[in-house]
C-alpha positions in Angstrom: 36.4 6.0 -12.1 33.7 5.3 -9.9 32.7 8.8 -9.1 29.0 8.8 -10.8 28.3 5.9 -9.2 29.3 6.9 -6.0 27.8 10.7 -6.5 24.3 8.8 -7.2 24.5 5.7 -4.0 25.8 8.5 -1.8 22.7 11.1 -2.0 20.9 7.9 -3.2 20.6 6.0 0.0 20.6 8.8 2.1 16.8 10.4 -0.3 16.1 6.6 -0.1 16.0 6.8 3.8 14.4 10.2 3.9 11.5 8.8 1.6 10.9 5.7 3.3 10.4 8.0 6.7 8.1 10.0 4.3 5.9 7.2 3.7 6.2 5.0 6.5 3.3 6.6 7.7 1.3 5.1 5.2 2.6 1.8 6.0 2.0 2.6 9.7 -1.6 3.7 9.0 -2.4 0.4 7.1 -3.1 -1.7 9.7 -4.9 0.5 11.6 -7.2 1.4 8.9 -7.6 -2.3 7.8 -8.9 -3.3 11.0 -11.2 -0.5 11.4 -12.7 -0.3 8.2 -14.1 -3.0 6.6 -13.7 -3.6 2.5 -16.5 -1.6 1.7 -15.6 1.5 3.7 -11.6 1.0 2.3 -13.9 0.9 -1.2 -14.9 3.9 -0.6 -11.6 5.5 0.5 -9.8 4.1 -2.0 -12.3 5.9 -4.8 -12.3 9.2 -2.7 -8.2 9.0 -3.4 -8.9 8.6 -7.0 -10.5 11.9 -7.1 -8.4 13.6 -5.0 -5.3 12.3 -7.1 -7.1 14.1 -10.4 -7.4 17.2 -8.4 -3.7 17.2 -7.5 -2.5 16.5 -10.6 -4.4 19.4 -12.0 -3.4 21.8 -9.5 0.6 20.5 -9.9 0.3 20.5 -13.5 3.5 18.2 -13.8 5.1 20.9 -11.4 7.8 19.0 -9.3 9.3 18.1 -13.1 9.1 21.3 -14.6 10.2 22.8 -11.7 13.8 20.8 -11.5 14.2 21.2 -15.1 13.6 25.1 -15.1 16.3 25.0 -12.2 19.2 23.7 -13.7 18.7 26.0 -16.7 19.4 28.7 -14.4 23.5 28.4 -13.4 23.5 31.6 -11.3 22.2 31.4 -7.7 19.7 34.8 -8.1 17.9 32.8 -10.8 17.4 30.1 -9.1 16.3 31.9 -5.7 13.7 33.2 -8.2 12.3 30.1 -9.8 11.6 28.5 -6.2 9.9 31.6 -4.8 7.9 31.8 -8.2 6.7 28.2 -8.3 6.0 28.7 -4.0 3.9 31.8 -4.9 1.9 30.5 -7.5 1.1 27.3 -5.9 0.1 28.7 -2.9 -2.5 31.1 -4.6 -3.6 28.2 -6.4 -4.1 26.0 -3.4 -5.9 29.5 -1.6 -8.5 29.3 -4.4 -9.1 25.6 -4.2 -9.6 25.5 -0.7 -12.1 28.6 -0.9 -13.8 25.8 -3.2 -13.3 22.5 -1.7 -17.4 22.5 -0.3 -19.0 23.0 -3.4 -16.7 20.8 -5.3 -16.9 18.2 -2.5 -20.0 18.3 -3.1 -20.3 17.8 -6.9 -17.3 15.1 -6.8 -20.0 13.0 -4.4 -22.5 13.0 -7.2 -20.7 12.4 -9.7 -18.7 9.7 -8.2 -21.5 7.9 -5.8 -24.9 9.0 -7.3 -25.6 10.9 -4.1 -24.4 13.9 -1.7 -24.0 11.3 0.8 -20.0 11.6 1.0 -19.5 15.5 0.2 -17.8 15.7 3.3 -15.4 13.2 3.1 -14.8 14.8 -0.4 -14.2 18.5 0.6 -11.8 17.0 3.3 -9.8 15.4 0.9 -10.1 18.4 -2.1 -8.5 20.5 1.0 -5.8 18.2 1.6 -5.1 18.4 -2.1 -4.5 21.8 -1.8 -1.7 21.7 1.1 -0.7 18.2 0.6 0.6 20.4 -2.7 2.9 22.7 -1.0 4.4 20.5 1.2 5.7 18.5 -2.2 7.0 21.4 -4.1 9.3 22.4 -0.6 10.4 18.5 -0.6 11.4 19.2 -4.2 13.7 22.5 -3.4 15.2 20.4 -1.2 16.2 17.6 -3.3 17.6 20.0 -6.2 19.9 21.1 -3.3 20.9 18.3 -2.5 19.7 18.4 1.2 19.2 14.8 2.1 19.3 15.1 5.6 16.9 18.0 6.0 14.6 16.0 3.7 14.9 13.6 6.3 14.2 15.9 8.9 11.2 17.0 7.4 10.1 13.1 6.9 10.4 12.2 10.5 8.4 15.2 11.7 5.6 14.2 8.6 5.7 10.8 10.1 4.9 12.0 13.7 2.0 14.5 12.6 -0.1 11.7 10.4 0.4 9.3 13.2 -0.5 11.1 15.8 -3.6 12.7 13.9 -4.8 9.3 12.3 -4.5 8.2 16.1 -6.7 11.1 17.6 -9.3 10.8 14.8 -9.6 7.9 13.5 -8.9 5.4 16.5 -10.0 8.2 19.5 -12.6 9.9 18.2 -13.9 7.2 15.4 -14.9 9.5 12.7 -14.2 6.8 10.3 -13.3 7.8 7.0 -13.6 11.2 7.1 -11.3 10.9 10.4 -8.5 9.7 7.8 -8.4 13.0 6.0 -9.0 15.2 8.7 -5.7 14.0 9.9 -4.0 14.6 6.6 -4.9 18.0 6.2 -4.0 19.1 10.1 -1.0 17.1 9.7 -0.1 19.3 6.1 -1.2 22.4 6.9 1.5 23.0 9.9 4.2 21.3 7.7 3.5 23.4 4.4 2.7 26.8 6.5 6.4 26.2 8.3 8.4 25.2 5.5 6.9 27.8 2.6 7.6 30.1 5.1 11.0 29.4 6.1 12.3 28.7 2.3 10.8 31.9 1.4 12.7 33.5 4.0 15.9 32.8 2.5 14.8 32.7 -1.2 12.7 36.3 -1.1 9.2 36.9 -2.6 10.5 37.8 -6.5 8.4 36.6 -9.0 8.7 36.2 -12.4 6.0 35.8 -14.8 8.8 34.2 -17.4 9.3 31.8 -15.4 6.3 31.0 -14.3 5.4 30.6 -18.1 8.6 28.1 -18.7 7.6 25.9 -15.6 3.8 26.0 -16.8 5.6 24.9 -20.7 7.1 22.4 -19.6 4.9 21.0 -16.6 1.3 20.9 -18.9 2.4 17.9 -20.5 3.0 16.0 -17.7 -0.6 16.9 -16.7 -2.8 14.9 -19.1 -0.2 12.0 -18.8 -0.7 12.0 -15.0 -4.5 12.0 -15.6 -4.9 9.4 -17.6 -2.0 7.2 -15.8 -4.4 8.0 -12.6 -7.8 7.2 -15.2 -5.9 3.8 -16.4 -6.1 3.1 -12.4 -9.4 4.2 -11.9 -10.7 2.2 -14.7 -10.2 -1.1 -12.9 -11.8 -0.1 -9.3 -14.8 1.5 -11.1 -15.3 -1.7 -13.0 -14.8 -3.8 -10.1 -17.5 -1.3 -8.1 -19.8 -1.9 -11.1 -19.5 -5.9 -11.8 -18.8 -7.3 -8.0 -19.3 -4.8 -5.2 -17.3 -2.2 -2.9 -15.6 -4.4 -0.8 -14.3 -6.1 -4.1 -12.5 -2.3 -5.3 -11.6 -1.8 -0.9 -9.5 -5.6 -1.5 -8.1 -4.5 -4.9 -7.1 -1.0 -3.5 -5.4 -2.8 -0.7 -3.7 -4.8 -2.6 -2.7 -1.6 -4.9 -1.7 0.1 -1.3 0.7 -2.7 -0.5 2.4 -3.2 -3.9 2.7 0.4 -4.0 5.1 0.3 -1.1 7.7 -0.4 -4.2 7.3 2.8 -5.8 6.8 4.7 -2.4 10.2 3.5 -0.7 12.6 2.5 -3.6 11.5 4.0 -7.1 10.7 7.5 -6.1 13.7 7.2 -3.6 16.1 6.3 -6.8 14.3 9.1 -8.8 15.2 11.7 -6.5 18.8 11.6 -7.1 18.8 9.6 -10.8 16.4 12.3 -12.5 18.8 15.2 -10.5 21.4 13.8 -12.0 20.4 12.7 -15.3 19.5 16.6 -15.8 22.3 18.1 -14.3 24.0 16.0 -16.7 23.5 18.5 -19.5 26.6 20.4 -17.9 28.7 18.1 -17.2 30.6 15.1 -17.8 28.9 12.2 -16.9 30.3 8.2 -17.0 27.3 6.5 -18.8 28.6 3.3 -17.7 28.6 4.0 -14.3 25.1 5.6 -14.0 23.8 2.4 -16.4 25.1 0.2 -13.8 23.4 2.3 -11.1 19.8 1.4 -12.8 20.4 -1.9 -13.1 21.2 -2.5 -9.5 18.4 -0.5 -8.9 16.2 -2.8 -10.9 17.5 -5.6 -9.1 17.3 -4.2 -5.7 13.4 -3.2 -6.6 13.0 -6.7 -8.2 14.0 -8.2 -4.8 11.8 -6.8 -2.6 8.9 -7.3 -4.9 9.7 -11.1 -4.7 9.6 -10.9 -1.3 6.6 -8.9 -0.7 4.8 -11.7 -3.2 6.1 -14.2 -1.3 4.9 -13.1 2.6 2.0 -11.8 1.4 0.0 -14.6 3.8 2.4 -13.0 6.7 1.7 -9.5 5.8 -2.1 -9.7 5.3 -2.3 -12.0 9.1 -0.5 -9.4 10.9 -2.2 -6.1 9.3 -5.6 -6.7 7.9 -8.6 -8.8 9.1 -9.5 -12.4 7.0 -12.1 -10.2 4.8 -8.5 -9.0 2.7 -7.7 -12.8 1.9 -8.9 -12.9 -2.0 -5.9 -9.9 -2.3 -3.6 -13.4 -2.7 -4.3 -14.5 -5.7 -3.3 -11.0 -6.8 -0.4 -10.0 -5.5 2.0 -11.3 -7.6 0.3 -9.5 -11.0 0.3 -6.3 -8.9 4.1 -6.5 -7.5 5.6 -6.8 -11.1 3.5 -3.8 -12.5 5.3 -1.8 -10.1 8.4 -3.0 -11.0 7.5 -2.4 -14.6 6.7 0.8 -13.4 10.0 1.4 -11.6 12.0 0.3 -15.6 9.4 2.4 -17.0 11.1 6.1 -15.7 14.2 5.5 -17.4 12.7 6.5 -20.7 10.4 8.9 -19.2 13.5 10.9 -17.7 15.4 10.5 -20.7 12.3 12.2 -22.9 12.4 15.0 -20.5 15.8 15.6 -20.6 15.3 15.8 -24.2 12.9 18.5 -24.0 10.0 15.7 -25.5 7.8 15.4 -23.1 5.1 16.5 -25.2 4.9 13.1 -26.5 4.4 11.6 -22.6 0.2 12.1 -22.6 -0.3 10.2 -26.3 1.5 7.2 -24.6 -0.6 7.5 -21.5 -3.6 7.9 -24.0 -2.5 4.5 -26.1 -2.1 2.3 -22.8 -5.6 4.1 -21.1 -7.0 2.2 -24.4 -5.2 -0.4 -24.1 -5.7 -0.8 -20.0 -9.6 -0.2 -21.1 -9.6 -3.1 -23.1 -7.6 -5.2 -21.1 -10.0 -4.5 -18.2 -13.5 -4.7 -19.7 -12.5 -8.3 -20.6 -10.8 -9.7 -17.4 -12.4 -8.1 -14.9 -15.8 -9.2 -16.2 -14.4 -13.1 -16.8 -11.7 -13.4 -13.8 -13.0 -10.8 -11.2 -10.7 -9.4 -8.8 -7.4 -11.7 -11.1 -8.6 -9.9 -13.8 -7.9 -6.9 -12.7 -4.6 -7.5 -11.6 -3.5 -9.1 -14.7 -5.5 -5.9 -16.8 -3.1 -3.4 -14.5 0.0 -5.6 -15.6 -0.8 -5.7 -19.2 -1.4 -2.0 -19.2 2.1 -1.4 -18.0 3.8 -3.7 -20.6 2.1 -2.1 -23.2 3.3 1.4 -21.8 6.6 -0.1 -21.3 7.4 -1.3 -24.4 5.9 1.5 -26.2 7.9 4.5 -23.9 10.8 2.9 -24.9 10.1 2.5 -28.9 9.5 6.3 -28.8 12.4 7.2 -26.8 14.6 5.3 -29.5 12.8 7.4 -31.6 13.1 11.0 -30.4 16.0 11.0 -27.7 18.4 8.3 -29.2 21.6 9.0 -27.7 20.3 8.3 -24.1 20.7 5.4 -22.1 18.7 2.4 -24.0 16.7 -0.4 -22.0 18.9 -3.1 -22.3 15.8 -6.3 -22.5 18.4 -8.9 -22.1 20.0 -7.7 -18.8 16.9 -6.8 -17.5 15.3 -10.5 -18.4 18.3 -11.8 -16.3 17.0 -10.4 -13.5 13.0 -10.7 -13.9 13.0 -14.3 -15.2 15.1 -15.6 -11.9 13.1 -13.7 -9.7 9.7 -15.4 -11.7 11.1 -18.8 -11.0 11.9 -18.3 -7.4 8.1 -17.0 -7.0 7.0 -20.3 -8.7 9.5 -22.4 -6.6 7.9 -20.8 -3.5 3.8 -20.8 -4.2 4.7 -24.3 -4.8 6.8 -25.2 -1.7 5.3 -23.3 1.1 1.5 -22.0 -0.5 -0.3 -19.3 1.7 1.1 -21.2 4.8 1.7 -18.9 7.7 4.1 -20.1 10.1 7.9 -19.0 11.1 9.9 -21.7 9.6 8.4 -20.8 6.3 8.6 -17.4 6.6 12.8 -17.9 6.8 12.6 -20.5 3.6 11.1 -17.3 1.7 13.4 -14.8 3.3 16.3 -16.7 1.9 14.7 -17.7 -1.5 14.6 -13.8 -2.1 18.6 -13.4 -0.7 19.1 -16.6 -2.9 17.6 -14.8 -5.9 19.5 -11.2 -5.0 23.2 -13.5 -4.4 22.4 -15.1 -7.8 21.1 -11.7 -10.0 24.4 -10.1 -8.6 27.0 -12.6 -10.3 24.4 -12.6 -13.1 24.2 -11.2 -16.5 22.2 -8.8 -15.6 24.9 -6.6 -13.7 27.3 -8.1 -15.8 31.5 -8.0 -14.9 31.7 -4.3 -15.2 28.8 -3.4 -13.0 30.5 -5.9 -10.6 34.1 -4.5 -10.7 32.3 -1.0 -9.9 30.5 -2.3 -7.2 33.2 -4.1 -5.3 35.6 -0.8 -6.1 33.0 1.2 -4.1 32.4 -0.3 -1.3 36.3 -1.5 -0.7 36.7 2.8 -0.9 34.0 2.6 1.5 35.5 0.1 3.6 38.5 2.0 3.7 37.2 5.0 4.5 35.7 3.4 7.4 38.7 2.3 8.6 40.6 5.5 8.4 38.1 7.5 10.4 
């Protein structure tokens, strides 16, 4: 009964511990690079990402997505040997070419972004970390489809140790400053993507197909303009913020953008790794709805959790990690937090349009919330500053929300629905414990409080889980899992 369920938790937590080694290094690197650079010089990282980002996403072109899709249509093992060393090949010529390029573009990205040729360096640095930053994703990918969790997590850890120790040598040892940041990224990615490409192609062989290179591209160019304008809908509020306030304000906003993302980075791309497998390899199988319905929900609630407590420590995590120049971020933490929550909902439409084959539609909704993110942003950011930008980024994603699933409902009806009502069960008592907190305890820093909110947030969790919002079914599954787990335990 409980085998989809289990099928998902099991790979689930297991990608959910590899990813979290994955990115811990950006957690790591956070204080480190908020005590050495100041707003303005985090300002100016922040907007070199931006660009960076819109390279990637054009040299990708949706690839990790098309790639898992194209796959699972092939059921014998040659086929699929021949996708992987297809999409390898390709991406690596591509990333060849861009790295032949990164100077000159470097250069013109400066201009274009800053006025001047002041930061081409910084921007060929990061263009070339694009380009094998890349690689390393698509071999992370042919991993997951395999279901090789603890490889993945093999590959994290050594990640993990490579950025560290770079970021350390040239950043903190040899002070380069900015450019010192990705000068580490792109040592740290060029052994990793060399060793891996090489070792996967090993075993897959260097066939290539230009059918199936022609299917991934199909099915990956949509993604493509929906990724640059979800990265544009971003960008719009930092180049704003640069415009009407100053530098440092974008460096505070992007921080507080770094830490909310912490979300996405270590519990919805996590989930992803194993729901969208799944969700696609559903097309050949039998599949308990039920069970993989209650699945997302107690992902939601899980996600929903540790945004409520990263809103509520916010005061702790900003006086351990970053200097007092980072305080405004306060006021906008909780706007940021529930985007990414949002955000987190938001992919259980967007999986279910590509598993329909409609994810043509994708870049027209990223299109109608850039517009609508625009908008948002012109207004608030020039009336509430730094607030305003945080509430323009949440409005955005309601708007793409809502309108991801109407189209869904449209197009790919017999999938998995959002269900508002159990959902609201779980975002409502989380908005009331945030209120109940600000109130008691403020921006206080102090131990005592810092427990009060740790239990608020396992108050809200204890209190979601007997809820509506995983209802008595979700419940009886949960409970019938972990008692096979239990006893499982005990037999061993």
């Amino acid at each position: 009964m409980a085998s989809e369920a289990a099928t998902i938790l099991k790979h689930g937590w297991l990608f959910m511990v590899a990813n979290v080694v994955n990115r811990a290094a950006g957690l790591l690197l956070l204080p480190l690079y908020t005590k050495i650079l100041t707003p303005s010089e985090f300002g100016v990282y922040a907007l070199v990402v931006v660009v960076s980002d819109l390279l990637a996403v054009m040299l990708m072109i949706g690839l990790n997505n098309a790639f898992t899709a194209v796959y699972f249509e092939h059921a014998e093992e040659e086929g699929r040997r021949r996708v992987v060393s297809t999409c390898l090949l390709a991406l690596a010529g591509a990333s060849a070419a861009l790295l032949a390029l990164c100077y000159p573009a470097g250069m013109a990205a400066s201009w274009a972004m800053f006025g001047s040729t002041e930061h081409t360096t910084v921007m060929a640095l990061a263009l070339g970390t694009v380009a094998l930053t890349t690689l390393f994703e698509l071999t992370l990918a042919y991993y997951r489809v395999q279901k090789r969790s603890g490889l993945c997590l093999g590959v994290s850890v050594a990640k993990v140790g490579a950025l560290l120790g770079f970021n350390l040598l040239f950043l903190w040892g040899l002070d380069l400053g900015v450019p010192g940041i990705f000068l580490a990224n792109a040592a740290s990615f060029a052994a990793l993507a060399l060793l891996l490409v090489t070792a996967i192609l090993r075993g897959t062989g260097f066939g290539f197909s230009g059918a199936v290179l022609r299917r991934v591209v199909t099915l990956g160019l949509p993604y493509m303009p929906q990724s640059l304008l979800d990265i544009a809908n971003n960008f719009v509020a930092r180049w704003l913020l640069n415009i009407l306030l100053s530098t440092a304000a974008v460096g505070i906003f992007a921080f507080g953008m770094r830490l909310s993302q912490i979300l996405y980075m270590f519990l919805t791309a996590s989930f992803l790794q194993i729901w969208s497998v799944r969700r696609l390899e559903s097309q050949h199988e039998a599949v308990d709805v039920e069970q993989a319905d209650f699945v997302f929900h107690l992902f939601v609630l899980v996600l929903t959790g540790a945004a409520l407590g990263m809103a509520l420590t916010t005061p702790e995590i900003l006086w351990l990690i970053a200097s007092a120049d980072y305080a405004p971020v306060l006021s906008c933490m909780p706007f940021l937090v529930l985007a990414f929550v949002l955000h987190g909902i938001r992919m259980n439409p967007e999986v279910a349009l590509l598993k329909a084959k409609r994810v043509g539609v994708l870049p027209w909704i990223s299109a109608a919330s850039l517009a609508v993110g625009t908008g948002l942003a012109v207004l608030l950011v020039w009336r509430w500053g730094l607030v305003g930008a945080a509430v323009a980024n949440l409005g955005r994603e309601v708007f793409q929300i809502v309108l991801t699933e109407a189209v869904r409902r449209r197009l790919a009806d017999d999938e998995i629905p959002l269900r508002v009502m159990r959902l609201a069960w779980i975002l409502l008592p989380a908005g009331l414990a945030y209120a109940v907190g600000w109130h008691l305890f403020g921006d206080s820093v102090d131990p005592v409080v810092t427990a009060y909110k740790v239990l608020l947030t396992l108050a809200f969790l204890l209190v979601s889980l007997f809820g509506p919002g995983i209802g008595p079914a979700g419940r009886a599954t949960l409970f019938k899992l972990l008692g096979g787990r239990g006893r499982r335990v005990q037999s061993a």
